[in-house]
Residue frames as a rotation matrix with the C-alpha (Angstrom) as fourth column:
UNK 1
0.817 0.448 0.362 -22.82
0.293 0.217 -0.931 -45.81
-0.496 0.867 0.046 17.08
UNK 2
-0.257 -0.956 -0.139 -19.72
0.332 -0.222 0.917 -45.95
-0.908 0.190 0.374 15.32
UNK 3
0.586 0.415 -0.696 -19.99
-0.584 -0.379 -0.718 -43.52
-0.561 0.827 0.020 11.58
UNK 4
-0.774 -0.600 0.202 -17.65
-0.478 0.763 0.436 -46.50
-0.415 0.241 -0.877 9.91
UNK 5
-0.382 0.861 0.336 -21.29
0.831 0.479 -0.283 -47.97
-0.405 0.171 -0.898 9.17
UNK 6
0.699 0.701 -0.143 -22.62
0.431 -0.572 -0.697 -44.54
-0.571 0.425 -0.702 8.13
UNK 7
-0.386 -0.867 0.316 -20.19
0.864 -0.220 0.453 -42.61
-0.323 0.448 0.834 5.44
UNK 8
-0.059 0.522 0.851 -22.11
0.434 -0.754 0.493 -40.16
0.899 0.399 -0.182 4.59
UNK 9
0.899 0.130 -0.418 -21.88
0.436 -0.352 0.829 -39.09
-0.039 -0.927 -0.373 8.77
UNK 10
0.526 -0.804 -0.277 -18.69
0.586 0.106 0.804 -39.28
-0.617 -0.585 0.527 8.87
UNK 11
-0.259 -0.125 0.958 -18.39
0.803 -0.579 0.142 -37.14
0.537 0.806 0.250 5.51
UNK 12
0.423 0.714 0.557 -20.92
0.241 -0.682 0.691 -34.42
0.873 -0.158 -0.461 7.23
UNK 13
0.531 -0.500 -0.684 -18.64
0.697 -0.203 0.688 -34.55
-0.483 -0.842 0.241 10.42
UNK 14
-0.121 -0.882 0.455 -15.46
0.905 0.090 0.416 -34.26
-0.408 0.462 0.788 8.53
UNK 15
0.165 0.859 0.485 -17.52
0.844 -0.378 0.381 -31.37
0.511 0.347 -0.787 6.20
UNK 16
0.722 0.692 0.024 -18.72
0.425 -0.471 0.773 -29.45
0.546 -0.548 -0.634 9.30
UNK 17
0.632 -0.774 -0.042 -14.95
0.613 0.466 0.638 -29.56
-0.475 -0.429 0.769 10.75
UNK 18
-0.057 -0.144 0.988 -13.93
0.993 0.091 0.070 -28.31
-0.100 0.985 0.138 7.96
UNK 19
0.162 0.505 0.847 -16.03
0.332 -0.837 0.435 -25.20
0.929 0.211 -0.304 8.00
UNK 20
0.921 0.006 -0.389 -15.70
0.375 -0.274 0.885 -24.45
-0.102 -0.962 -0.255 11.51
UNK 21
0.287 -0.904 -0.318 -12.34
0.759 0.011 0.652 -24.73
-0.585 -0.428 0.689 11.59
UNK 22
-0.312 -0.174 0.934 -12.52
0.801 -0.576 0.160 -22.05
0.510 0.798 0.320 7.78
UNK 23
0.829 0.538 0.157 -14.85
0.485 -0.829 0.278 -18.97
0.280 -0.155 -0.948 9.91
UNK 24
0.620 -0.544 -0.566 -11.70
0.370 -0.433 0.822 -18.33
-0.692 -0.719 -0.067 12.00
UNK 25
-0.529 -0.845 -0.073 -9.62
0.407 -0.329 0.852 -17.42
-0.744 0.421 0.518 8.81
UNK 26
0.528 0.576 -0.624 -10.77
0.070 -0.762 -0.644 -14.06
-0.846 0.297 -0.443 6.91
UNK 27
-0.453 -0.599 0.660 -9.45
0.869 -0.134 0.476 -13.87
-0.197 0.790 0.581 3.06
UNK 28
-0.194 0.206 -0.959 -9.07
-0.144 -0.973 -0.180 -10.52
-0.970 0.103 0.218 0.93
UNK 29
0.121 0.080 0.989 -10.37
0.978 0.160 -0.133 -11.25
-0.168 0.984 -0.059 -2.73
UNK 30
-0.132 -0.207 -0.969 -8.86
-0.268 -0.934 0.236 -8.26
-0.954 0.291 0.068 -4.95
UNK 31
-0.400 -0.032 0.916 -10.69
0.743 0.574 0.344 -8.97
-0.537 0.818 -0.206 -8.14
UNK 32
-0.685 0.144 -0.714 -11.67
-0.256 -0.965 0.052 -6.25
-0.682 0.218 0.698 -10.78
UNK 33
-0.790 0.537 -0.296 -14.13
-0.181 0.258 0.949 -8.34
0.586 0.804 -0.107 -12.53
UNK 34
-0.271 0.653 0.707 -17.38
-0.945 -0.319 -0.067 -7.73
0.182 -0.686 0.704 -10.87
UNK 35
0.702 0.711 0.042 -19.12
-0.651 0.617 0.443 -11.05
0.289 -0.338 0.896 -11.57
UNK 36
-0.112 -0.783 -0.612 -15.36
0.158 0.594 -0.788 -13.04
0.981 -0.185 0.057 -10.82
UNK 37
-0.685 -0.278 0.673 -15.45
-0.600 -0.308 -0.738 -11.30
0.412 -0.910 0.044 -7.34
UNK 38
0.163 0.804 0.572 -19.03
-0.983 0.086 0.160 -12.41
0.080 -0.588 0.805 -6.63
UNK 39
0.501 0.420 -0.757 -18.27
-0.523 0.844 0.122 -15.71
0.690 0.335 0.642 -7.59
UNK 40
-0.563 -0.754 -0.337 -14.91
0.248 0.235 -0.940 -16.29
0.788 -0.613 0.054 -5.53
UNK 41
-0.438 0.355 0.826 -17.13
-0.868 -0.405 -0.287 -14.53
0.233 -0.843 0.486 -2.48
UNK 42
0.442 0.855 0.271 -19.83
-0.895 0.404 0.188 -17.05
0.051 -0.326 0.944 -2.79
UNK 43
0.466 -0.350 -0.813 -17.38
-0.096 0.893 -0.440 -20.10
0.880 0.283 0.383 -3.31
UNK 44
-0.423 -0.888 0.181 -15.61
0.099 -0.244 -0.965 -18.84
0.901 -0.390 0.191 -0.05
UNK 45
-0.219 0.731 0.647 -18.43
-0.968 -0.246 -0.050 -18.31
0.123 -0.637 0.761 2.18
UNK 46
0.650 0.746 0.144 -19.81
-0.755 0.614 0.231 -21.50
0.084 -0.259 0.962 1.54
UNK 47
0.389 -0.663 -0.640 -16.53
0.362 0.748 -0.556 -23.17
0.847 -0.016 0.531 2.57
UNK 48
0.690 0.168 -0.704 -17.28
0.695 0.116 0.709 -21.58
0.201 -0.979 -0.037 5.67
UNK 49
-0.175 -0.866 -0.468 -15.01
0.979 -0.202 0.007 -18.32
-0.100 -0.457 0.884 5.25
UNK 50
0.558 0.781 -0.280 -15.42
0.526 -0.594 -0.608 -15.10
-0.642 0.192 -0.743 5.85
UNK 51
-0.143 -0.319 0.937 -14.69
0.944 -0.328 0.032 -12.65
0.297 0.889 0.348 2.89
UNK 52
0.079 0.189 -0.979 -13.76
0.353 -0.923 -0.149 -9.38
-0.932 -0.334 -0.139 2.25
UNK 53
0.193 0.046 0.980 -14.05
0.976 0.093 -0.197 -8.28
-0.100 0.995 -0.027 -1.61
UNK 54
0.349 0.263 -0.899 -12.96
-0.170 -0.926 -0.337 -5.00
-0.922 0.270 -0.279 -3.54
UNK 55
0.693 0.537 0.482 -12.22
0.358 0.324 -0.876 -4.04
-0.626 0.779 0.033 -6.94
UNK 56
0.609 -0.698 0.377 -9.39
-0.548 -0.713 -0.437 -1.55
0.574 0.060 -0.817 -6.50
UNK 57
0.202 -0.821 -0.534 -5.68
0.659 0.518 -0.546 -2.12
0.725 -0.242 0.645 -5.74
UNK 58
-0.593 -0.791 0.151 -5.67
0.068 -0.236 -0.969 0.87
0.802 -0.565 0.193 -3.38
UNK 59
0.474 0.740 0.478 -8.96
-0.739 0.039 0.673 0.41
0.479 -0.672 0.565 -1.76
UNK 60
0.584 -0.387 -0.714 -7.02
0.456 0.884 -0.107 -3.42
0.672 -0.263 0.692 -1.21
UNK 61
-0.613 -0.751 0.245 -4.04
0.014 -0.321 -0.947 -1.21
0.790 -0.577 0.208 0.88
UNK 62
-0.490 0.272 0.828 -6.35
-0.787 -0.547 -0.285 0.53
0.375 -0.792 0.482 3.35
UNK 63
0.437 0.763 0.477 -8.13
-0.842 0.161 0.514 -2.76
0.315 -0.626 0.713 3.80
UNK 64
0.125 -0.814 -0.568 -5.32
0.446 0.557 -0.701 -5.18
0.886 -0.165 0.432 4.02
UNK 65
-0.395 -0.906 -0.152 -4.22
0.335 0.012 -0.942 -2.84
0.856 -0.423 0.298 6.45
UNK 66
-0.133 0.832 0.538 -7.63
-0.898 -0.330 0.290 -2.02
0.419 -0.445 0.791 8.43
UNK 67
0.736 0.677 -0.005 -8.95
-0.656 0.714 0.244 -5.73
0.169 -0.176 0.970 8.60
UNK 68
-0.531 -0.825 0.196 -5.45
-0.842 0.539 -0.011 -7.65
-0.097 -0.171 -0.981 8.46
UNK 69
0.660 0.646 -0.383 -7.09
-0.751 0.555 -0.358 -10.46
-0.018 0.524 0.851 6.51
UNK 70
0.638 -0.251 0.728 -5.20
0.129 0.967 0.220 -14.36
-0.759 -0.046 0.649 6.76
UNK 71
-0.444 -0.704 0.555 -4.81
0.591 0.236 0.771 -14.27
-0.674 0.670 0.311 3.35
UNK 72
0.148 0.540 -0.829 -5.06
-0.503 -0.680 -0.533 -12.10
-0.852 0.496 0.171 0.08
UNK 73
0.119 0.292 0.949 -6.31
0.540 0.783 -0.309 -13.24
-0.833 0.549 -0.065 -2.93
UNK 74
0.032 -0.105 -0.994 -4.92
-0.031 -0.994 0.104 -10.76
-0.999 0.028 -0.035 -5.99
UNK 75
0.798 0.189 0.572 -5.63
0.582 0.005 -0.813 -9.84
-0.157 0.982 -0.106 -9.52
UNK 76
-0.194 -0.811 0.552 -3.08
0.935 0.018 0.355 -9.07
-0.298 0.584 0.755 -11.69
UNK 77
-0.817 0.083 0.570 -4.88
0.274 -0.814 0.512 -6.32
0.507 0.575 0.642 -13.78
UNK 78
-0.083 0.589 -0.804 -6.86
0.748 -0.496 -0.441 -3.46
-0.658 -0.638 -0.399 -11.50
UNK 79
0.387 0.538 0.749 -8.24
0.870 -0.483 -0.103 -0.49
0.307 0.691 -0.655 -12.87
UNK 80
0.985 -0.013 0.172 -6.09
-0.096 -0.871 0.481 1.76
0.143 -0.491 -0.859 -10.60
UNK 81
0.274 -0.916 0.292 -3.30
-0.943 -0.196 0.268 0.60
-0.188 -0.349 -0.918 -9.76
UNK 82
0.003 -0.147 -0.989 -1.41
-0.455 0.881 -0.132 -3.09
0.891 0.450 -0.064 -10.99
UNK 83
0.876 0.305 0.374 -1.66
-0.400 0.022 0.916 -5.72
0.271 -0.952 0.141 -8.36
UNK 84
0.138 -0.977 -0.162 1.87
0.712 0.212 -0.670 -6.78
0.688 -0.023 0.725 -8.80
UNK 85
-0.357 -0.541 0.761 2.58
-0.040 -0.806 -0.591 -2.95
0.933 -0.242 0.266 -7.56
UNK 86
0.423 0.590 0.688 -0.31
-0.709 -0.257 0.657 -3.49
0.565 -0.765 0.309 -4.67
UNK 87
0.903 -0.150 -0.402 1.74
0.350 0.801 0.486 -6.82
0.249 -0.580 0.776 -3.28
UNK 88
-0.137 -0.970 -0.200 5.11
0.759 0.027 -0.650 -5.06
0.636 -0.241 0.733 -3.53
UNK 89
-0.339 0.069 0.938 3.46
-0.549 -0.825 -0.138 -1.88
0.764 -0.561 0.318 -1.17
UNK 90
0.899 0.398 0.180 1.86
-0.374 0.486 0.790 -4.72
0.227 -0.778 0.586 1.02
UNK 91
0.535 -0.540 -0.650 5.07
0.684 0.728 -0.042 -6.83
0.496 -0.422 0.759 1.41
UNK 92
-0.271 -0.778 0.567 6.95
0.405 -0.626 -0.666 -3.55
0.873 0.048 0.485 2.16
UNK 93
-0.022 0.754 0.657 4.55
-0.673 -0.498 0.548 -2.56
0.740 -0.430 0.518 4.93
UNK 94
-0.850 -0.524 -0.057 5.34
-0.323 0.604 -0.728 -3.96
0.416 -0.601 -0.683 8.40
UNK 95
-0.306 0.764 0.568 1.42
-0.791 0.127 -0.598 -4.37
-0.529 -0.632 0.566 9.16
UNK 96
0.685 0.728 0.015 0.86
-0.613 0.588 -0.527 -6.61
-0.392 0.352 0.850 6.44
UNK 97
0.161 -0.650 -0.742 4.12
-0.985 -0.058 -0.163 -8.09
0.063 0.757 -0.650 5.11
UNK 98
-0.817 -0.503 0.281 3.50
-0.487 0.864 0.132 -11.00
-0.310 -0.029 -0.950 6.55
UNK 99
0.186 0.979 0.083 -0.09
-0.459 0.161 -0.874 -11.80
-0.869 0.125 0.479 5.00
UNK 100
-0.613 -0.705 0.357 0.43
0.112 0.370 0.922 -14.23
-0.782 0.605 -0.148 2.48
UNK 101
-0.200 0.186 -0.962 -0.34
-0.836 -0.544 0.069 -12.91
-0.510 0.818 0.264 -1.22
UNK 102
-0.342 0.166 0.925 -1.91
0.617 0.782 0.088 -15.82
-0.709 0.601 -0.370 -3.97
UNK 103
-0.604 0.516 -0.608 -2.16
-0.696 -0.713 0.086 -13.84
-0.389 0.475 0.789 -7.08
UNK 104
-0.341 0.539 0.770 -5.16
0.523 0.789 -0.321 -15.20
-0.781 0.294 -0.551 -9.25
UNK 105
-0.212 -0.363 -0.907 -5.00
-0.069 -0.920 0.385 -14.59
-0.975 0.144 0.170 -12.37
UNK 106
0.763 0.367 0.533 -5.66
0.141 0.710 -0.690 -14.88
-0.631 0.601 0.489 -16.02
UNK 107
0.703 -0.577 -0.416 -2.23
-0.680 -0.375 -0.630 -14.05
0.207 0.726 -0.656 -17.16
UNK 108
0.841 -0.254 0.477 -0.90
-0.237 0.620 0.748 -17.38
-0.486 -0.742 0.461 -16.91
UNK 109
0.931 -0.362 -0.037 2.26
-0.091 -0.131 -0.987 -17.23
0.353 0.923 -0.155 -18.52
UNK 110
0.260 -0.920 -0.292 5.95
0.878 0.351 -0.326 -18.05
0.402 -0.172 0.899 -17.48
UNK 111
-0.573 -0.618 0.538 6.77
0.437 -0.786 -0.437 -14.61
0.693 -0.015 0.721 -17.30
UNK 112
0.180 0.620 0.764 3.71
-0.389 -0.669 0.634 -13.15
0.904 -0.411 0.121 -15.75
UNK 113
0.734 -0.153 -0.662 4.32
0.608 0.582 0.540 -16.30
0.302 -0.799 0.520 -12.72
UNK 114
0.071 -0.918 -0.389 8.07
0.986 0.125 -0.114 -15.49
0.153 -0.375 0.914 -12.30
UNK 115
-0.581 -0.093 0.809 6.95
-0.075 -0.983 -0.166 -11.11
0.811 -0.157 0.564 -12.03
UNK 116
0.399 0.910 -0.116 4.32
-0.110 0.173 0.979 -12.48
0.911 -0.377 0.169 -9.67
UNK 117
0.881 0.015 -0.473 6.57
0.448 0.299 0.843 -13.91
0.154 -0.954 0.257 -7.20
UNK 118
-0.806 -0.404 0.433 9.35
0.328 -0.913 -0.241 -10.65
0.493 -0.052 0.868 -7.75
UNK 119
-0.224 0.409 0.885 7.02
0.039 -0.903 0.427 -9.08
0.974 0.130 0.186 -6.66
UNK 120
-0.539 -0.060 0.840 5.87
-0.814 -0.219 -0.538 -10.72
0.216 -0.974 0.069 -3.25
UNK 121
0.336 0.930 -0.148 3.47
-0.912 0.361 0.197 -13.16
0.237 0.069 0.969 -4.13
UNK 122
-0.104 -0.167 0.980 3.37
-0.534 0.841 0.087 -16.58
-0.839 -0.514 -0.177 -2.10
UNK 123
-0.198 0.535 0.821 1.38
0.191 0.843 -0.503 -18.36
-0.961 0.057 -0.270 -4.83
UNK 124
-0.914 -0.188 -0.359 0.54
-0.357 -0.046 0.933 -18.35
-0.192 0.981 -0.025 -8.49
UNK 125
-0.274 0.732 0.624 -2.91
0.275 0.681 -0.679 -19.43
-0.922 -0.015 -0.387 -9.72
UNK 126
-0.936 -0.244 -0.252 -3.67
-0.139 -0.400 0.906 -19.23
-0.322 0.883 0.341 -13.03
UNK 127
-0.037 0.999 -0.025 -7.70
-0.508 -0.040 -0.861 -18.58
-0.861 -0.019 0.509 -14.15
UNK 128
0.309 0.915 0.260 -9.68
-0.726 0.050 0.686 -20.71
0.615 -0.401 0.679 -14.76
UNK 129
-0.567 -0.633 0.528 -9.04
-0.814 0.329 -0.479 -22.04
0.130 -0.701 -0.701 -11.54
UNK 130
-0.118 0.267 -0.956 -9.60
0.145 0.957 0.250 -25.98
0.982 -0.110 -0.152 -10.51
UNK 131
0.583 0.803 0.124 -12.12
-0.358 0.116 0.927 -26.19
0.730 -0.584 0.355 -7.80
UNK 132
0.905 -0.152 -0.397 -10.08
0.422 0.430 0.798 -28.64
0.049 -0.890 0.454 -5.40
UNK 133
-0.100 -0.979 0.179 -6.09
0.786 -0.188 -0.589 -27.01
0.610 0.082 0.788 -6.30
UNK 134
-0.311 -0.100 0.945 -7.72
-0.175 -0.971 -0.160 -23.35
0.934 -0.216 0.284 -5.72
UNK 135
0.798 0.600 0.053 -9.46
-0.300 0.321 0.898 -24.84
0.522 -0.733 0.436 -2.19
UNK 136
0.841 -0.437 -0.318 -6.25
0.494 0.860 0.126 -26.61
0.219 -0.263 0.940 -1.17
UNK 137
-0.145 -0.989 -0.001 -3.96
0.832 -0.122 -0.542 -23.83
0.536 -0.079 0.840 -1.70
UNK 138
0.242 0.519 0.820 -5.84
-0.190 -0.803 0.564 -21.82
0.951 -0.293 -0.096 -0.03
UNK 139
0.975 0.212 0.073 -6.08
-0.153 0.390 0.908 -24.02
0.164 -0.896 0.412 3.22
UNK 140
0.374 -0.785 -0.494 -1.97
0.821 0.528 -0.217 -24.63
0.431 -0.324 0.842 3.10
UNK 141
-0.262 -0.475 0.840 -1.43
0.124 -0.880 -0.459 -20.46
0.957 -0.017 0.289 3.35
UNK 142
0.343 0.463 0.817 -3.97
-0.647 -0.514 0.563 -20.59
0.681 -0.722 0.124 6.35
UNK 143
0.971 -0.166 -0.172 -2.28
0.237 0.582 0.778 -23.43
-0.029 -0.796 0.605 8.08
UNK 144
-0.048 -0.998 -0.031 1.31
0.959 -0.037 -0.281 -21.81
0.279 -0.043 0.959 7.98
UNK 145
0.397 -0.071 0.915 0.47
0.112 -0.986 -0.125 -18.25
0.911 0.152 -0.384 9.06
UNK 146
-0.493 -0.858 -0.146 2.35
0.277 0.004 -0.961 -16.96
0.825 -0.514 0.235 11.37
UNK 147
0.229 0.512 -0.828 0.99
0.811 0.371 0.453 -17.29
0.539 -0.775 -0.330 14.69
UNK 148
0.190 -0.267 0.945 0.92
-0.318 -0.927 -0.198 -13.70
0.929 -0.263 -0.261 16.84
UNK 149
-0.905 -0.285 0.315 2.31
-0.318 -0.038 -0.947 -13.40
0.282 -0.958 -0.056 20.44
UNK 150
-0.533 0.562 0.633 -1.77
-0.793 -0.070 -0.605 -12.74
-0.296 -0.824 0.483 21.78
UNK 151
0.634 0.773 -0.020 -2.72
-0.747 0.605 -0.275 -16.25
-0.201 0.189 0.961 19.92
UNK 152
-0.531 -0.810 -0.248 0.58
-0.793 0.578 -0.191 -18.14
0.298 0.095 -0.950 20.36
UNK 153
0.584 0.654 0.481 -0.76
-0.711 0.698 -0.086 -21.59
-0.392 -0.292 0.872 20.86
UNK 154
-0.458 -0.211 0.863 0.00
-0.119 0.977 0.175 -25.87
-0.881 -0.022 -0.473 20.53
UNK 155
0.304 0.824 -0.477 -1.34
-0.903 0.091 -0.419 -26.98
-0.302 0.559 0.772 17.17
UNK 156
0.219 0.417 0.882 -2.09
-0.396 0.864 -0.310 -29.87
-0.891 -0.282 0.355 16.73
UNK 157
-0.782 -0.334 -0.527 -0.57
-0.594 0.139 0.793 -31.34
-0.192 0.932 -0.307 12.97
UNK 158
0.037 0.900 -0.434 -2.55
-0.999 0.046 0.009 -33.94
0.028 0.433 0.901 11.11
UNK 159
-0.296 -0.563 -0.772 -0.11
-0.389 0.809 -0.440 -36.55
0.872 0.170 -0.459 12.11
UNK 160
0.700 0.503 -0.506 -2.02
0.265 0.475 0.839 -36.44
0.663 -0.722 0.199 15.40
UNK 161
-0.499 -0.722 -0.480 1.58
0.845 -0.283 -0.453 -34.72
0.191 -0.632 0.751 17.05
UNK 162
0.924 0.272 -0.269 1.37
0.335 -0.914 0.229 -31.49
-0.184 -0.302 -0.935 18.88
UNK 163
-0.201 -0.873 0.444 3.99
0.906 -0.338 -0.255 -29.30
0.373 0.351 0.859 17.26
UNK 164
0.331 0.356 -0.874 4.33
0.714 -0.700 -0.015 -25.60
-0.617 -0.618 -0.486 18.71
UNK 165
0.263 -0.138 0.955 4.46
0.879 -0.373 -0.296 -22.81
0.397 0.918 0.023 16.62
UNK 166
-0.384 -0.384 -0.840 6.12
0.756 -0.652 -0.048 -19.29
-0.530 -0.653 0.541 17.46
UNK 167
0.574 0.246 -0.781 5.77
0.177 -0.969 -0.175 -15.73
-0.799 -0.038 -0.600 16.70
UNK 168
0.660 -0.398 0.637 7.11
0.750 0.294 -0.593 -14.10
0.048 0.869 0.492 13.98
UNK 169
-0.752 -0.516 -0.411 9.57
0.515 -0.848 0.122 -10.94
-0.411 -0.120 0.904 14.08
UNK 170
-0.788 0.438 0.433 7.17
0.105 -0.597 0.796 -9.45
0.607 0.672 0.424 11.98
UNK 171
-0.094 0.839 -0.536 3.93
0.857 0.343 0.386 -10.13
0.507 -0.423 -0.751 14.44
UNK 172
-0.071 -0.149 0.986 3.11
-0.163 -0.974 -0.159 -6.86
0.984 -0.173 0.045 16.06
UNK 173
-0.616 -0.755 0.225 4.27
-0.143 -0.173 -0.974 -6.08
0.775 -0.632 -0.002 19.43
């Protein structure tokens, strides 16, 4: 039965694929707005990832550097500590420096972008985020992370090639 005749299958494959392929990659959300956090949790889960969530920029250190999370997701303004200051103590930090940083934010301004990435940040997002941009740039950070030594592996591209990926200097020993 070929799903070329069903679309909706071949959606629900595609879908399911999808999600599978999201459990294996864990995101920090560092948001200081309670009901923002829940919302980014639940938007993140049901796209089949798992989440970690706090509210604080140094509660974000100890778990950044406990859980080594894929990717972190970072407010700007924290009640403790700025999250600019929390990406430049992560990038500095050989356990996490290679976790890539997406700040999300509502201080979308020129200036606030161009202190963002001074600071460490991979990414820029600027609140209120767009459903398929904030989904997309998510999924490019988790398909470029650097690949450790004990999960070096073939991956497989979308072009249908097998491209090998190395280790990073940074990857722990």
């Amino acid at each position: 039965m070929s799903t070329s005749k069903y679309p909706h299958a071949a959606e629900r494959t595609e879908a399911s694929a999808h999600q599978q392929n999201a459990k294996r990659n864990r995101i920090l959300i560092v948001e200081d707005n309670p009901i923002s956090l829940t919302l980014l949790k639940q938007l993140l889960k049901a796209h089949g990832y798992e989440v970690l969530g706090t509210s604080e920029g140094l509660q974000a250190l100890d778990l950044a550097r406990e859980e080594q999370p894929d990717l972190i997701l970072m407010d700007i303004r924290l009640p403790d500590i700025s999250g600019f200051e929390v990406t430049r103590l992560l990038k500095q930090d050989q356990r996490t420096k290679a976790i890539p940083i997406v700040a999300v934010t509502a201080l979308a301004s020129p200036e606030y972008e161009k202190k963002g990435l001074e600071s460490g940040c991979d990414a820029y997002i600027p609140k209120p985020i767009t459903l398929g941009n904030f989904l997309r740039t998510i999924e490019s950070f988790l398909k470029i992370r650097p690949v450790t030594p004990t999960s070096f592996a073939s991956l497989s591209s979308p072009d249908g090639l097998t491209h090998s990926t190395l280790a990073s200097s940074s990857a722990p020993a």
